[in-house]
C-alpha positions as CSV (number, residue, x, y, z in Angstrom):
1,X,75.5,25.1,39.2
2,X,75.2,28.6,40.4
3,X,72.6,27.7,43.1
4,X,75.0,24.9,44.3
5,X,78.2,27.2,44.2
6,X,76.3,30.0,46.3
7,X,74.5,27.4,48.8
8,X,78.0,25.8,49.5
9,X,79.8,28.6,50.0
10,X,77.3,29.9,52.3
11,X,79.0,32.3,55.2
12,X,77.2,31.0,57.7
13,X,78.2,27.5,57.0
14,X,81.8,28.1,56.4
15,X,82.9,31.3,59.0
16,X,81.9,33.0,62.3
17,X,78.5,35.1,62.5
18,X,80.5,38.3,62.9
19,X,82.9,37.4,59.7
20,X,82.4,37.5,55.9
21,X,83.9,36.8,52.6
22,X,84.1,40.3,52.2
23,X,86.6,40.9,55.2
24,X,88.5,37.7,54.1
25,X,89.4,39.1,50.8
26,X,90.9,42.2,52.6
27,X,92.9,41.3,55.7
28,X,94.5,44.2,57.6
29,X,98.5,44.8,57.3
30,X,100.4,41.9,58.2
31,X,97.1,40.0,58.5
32,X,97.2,36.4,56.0
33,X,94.7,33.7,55.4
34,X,95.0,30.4,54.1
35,X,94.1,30.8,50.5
36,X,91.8,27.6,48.9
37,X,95.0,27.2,46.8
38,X,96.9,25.6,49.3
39,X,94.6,22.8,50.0
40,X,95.9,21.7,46.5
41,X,99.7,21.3,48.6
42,X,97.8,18.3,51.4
43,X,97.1,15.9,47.6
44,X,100.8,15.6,47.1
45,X,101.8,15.5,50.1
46,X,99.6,12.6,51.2
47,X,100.6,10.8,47.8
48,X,103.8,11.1,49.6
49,X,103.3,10.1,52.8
50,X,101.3,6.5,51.1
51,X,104.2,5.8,48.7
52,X,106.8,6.0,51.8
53,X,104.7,3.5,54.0
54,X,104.2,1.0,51.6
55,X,107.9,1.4,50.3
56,X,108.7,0.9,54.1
57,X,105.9,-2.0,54.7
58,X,107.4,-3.8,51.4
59,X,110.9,-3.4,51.9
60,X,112.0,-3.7,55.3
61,X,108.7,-4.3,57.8
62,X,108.2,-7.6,54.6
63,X,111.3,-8.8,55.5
64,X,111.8,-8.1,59.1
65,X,109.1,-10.3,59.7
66,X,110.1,-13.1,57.7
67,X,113.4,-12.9,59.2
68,X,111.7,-13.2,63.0
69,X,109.8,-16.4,60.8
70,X,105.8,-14.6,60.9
71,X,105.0,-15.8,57.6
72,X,101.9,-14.1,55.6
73,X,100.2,-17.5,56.2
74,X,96.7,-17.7,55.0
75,X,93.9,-18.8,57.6
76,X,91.1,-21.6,56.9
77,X,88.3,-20.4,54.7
78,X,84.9,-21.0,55.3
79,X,83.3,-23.5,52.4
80,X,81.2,-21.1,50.4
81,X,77.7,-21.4,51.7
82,X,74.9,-18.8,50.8
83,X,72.7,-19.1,53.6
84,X,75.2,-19.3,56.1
85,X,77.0,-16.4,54.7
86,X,73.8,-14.0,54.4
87,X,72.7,-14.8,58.1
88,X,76.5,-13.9,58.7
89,X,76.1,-10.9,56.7
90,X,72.9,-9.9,57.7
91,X,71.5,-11.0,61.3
92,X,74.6,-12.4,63.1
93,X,78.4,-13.3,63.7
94,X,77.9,-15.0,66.6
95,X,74.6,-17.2,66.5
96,X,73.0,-17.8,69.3
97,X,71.7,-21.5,70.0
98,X,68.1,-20.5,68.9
99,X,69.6,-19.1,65.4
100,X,71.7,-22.6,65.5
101,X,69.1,-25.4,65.9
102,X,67.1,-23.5,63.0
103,X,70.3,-23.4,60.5
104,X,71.0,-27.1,61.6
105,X,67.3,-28.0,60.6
106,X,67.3,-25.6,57.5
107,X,70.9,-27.2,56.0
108,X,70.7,-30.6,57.9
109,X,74.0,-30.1,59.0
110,X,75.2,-30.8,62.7
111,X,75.1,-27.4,65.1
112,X,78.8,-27.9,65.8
113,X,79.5,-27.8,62.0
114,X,77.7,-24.6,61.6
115,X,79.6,-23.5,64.8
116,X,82.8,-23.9,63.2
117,X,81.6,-22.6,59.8
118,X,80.6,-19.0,61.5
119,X,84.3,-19.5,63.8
120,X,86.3,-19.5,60.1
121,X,84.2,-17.2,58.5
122,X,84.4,-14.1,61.3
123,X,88.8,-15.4,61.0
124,X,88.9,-15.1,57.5
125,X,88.1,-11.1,57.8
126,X,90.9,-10.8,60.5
127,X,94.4,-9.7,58.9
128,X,97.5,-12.0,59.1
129,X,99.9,-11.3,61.6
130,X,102.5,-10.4,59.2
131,X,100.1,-7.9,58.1
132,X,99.5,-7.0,61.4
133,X,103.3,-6.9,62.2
134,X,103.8,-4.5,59.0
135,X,101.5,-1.9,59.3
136,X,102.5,-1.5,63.3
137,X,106.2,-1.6,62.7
């Protein structure tokens, strides 16, 4: 633990090439430095910060935008799929025809079915627009 302390607390990571620990310790008159302790005032404060925005996006962005009728509707889901979803995962979002005519052979479904599969899948990660409207009111 000693190694790790001394390695990240390294001066020459941390400060300038002509400044040390040393001279940190022992500023000159009227001379102050930010202390680690006050880091430890940020925690609260941006506990803080969090609880008033969701207080404010749950009781008046909420219903200010059911008020203007932008309900938290949910879109259309894709129909679980596990091939489909790992080529969306892990080649592609947007197949191109080549990637389409092979997943249309590979499922025996028709290429406009797995068009519209990939279209609600890459809409079902978008946020509503009431969520949208919340967290930009």
């Amino acid at each position: 633990m000693a190694a790790f302390s001394a390695w990240f607390w390294n001066e020459r990571f941390w400060l300038p090439h002509n400044v040390t620990w040393a001279d940190l310790a022992d500023p000159a008159p009227g001379v102050e430095y930010p202390k680690a302790g006050h880091l430890f005032a940020a925690f609260p404060l941006a506990l803080g910060i969090f609880a008033v925005r969701i207080l404010f996006e749950r009781g008046i962005a909420s219903p200010c935008a059911r008020s203007l009728h932008i309900q938290p509707g949910i879109g259309r889901r894709a129909q679980p799929n596990a091939v489909l979803e790992k080529v969306f995962t892990s080649i592609t979002q947007n197949p191109d025809s080549r990637h389409l005519d092979g997943l249309s052979k590979q499922l025996d479904w028709e290429v406009r079915k797995i068009q519209r599969w990939f279209r609600h899948r890459r809409n079902q990660d978008k946020p509503s627009t009431h969520t949208k409207f919340c967290e930009s009111m």
